[in-house]
C-alpha positions as CSV (number, residue, x, y, z in Angstrom):
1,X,-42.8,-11.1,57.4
2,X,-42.6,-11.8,53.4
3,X,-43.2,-7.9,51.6
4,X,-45.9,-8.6,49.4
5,X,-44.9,-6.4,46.8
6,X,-41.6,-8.2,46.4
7,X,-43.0,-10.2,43.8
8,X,-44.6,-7.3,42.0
9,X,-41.6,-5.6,42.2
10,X,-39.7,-8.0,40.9
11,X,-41.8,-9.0,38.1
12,X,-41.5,-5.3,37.1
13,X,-37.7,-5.4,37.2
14,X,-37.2,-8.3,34.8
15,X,-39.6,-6.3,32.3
16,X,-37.1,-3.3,32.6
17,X,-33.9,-5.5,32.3
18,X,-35.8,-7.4,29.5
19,X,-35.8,-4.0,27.4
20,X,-32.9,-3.1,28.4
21,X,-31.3,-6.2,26.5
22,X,-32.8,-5.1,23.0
23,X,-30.4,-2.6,21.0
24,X,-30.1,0.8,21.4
25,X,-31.3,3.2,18.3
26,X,-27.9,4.3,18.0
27,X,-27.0,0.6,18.0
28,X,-29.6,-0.1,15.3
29,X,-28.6,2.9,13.1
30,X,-24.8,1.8,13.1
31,X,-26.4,-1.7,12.0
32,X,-28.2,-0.5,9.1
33,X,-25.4,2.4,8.1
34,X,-22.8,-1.2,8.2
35,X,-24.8,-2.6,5.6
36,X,-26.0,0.2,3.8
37,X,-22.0,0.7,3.2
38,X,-21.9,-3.2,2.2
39,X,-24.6,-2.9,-0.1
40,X,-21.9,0.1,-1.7
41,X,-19.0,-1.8,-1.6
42,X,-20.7,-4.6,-3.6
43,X,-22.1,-2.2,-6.1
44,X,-18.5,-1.0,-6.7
45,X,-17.4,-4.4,-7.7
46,X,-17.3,-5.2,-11.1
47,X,-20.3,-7.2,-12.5
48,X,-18.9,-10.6,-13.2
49,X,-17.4,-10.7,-9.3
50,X,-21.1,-9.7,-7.8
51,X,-22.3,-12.5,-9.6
52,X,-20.4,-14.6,-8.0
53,X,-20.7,-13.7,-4.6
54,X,-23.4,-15.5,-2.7
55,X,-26.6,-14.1,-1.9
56,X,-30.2,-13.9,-2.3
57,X,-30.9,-13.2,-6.2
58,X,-33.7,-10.3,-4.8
59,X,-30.8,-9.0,-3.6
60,X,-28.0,-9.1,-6.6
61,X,-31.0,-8.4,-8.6
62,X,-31.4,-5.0,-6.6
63,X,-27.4,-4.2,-6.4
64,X,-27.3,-5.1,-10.5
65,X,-30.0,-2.7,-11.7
66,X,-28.2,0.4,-9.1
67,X,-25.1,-0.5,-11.4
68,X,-27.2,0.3,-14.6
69,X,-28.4,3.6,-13.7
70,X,-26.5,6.3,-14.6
71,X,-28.5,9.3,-13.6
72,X,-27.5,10.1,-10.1
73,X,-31.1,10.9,-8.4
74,X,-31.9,7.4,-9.6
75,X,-28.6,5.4,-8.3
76,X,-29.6,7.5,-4.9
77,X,-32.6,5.9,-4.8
78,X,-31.7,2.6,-6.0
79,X,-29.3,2.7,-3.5
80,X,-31.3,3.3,-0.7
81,X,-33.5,0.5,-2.1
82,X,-30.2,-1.5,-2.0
83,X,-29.8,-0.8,2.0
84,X,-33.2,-1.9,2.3
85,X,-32.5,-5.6,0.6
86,X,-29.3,-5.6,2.4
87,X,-31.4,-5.2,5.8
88,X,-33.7,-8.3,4.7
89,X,-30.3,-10.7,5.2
90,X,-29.4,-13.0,8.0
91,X,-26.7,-13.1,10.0
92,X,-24.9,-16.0,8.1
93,X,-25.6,-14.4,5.0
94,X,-24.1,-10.8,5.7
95,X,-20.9,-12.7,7.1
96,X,-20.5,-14.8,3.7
97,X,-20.7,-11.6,1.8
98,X,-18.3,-10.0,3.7
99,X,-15.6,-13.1,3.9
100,X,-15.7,-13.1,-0.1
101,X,-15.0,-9.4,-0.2
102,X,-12.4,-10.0,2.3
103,X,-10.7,-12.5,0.5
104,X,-10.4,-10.1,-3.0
105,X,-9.0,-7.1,-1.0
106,X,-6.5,-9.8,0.6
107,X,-5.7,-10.8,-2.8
108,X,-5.3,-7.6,-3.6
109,X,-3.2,-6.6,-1.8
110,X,-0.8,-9.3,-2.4
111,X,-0.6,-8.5,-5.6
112,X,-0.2,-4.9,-5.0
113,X,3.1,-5.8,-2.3
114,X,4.5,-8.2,-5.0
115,X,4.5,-4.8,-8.0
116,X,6.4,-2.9,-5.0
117,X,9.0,-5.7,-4.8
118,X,9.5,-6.0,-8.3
119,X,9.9,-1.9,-8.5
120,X,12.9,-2.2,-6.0
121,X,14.2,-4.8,-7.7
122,X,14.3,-2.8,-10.4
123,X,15.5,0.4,-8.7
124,X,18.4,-2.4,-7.2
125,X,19.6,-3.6,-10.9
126,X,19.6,-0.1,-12.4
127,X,21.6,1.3,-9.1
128,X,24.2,-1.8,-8.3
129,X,25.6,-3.7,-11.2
130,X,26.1,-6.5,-8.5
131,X,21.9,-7.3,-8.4
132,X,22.3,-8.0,-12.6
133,X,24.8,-10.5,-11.8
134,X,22.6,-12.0,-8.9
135,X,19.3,-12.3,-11.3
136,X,21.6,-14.2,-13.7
137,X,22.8,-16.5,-11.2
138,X,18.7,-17.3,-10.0
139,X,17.6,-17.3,-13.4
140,X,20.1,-18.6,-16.1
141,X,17.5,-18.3,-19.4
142,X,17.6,-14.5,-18.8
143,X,19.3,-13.1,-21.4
144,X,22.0,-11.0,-20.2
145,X,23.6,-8.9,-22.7
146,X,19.5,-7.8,-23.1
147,X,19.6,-6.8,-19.8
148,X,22.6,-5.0,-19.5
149,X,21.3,-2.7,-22.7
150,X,18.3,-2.3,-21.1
151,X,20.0,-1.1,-17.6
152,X,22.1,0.8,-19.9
153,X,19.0,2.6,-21.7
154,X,17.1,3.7,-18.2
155,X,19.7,4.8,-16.8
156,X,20.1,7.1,-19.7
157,X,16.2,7.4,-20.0
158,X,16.7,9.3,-16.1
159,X,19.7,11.0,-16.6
160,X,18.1,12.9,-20.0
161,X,14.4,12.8,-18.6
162,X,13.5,10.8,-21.7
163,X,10.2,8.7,-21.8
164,X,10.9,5.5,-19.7
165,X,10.5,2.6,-22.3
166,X,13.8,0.6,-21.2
167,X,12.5,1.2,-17.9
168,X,9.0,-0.1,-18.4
169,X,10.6,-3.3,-20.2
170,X,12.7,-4.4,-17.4
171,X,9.3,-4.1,-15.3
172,X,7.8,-6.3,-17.8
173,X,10.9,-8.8,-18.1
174,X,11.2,-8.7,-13.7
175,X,7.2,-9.6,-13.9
176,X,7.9,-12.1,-16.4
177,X,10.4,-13.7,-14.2
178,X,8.1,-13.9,-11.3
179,X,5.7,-15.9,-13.2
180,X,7.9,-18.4,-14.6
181,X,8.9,-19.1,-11.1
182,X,5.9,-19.4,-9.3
183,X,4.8,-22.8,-8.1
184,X,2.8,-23.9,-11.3
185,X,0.5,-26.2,-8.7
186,X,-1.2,-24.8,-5.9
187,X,-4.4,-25.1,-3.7
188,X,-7.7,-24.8,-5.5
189,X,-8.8,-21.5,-3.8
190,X,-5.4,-20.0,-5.0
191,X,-5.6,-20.9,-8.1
192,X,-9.6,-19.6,-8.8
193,X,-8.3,-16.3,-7.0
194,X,-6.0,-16.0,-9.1
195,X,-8.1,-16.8,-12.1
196,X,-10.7,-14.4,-10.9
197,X,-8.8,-11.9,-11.0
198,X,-7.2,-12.3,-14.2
199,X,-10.9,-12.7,-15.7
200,X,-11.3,-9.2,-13.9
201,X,-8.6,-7.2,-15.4
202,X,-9.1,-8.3,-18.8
């Protein structure tokens, strides 16, 4: 014989799973802490870069004035006015946010491997006399009785603990070098990175 409160029953069940299925407070707070840090991140960025990111102008508006106060009670609560705008964003618009600041700390640190390669290089030609002869073979305009004064210099900068100007010029020369040899046509995204980030630093 059917139980007639199976359907009751039931009915009640569903309701349970059904809140079940919303997020936890804990999940909520670790939501709204995620862009609360966002919103940070993008106030750290320098001016011209947070223009450029896309969003909601109530929102850059919000994350352009917390960069303009100085007093720190006021940036506190600009910045909690800042998580709040952050929390009025959809999905899709939190995730392109977050792929643009993705892409500059990518960049980044690109450009901070290629400084370490060109440091070793360095450390190579002022160690081996063999990696001056290599540069010269890979690049022939390099000037090589410059270099070899210049080698001559640091390693005399090091050995009396002098102020490192030879050793700062063969940086610059090595850095030089890199340039020159790049590809001088790449993609279009490379080349507005790139750009960006030269417009950055200057």
């Amino acid at each position: 014989m059917p139980n007639a409160n199976r359907g009751s029953v039931g009915f009640k069940s569903n309701e349970f799973e059904q809140e079940y299925d919303r997020p936890s407070k804990s999940q909520l707070k670790r939501e709204m802490t995620a862009l609360q840090d966002l919103g940070a991140e993008l106030v750290a960025q320098p001016r011209e870069r947070v223009m450029r990111v896309p969003m909601p102008e109530d929102v850059r508006d919000a994350i352009l004035e917390c960069q303009r106060i100085k007093d720190h009670e006021g940036r506190r609560r600009q910045m909690q006015f800042v998580g709040k705008k952050m929390r009025t964003l959809e999905e899709d618009e939190v995730a392109a946010i977050q792929r643009t600041l993705d892409a500059w700390k990518g960049a980044s640190k690109s450009e901070t491997a290629a400084l370490h390669a060109l440091e070793r290089k360095r450390e190579k030609l002022l160690a081996d006399d063999k990696a001056l002869t290599d540069l010269i073979e890979q690049h022939p305009e390099l000037n090589a009785q410059q270099m070899r004064t210049l080698i001559r210099n640091a390693r005399k900068e090091q050995a009396e603990s002098k102020p490192p100007k030879a050793y700062r010029e063969i940086f610059q020369i090595l850095k030089d070098l890199q340039k020159a040899s790049s590809p001088s046509s790449s993609d279009e995204a490379s080349t507005d990175e790139h750009d960006d980030s030269d417009e950055d630093q200057s």
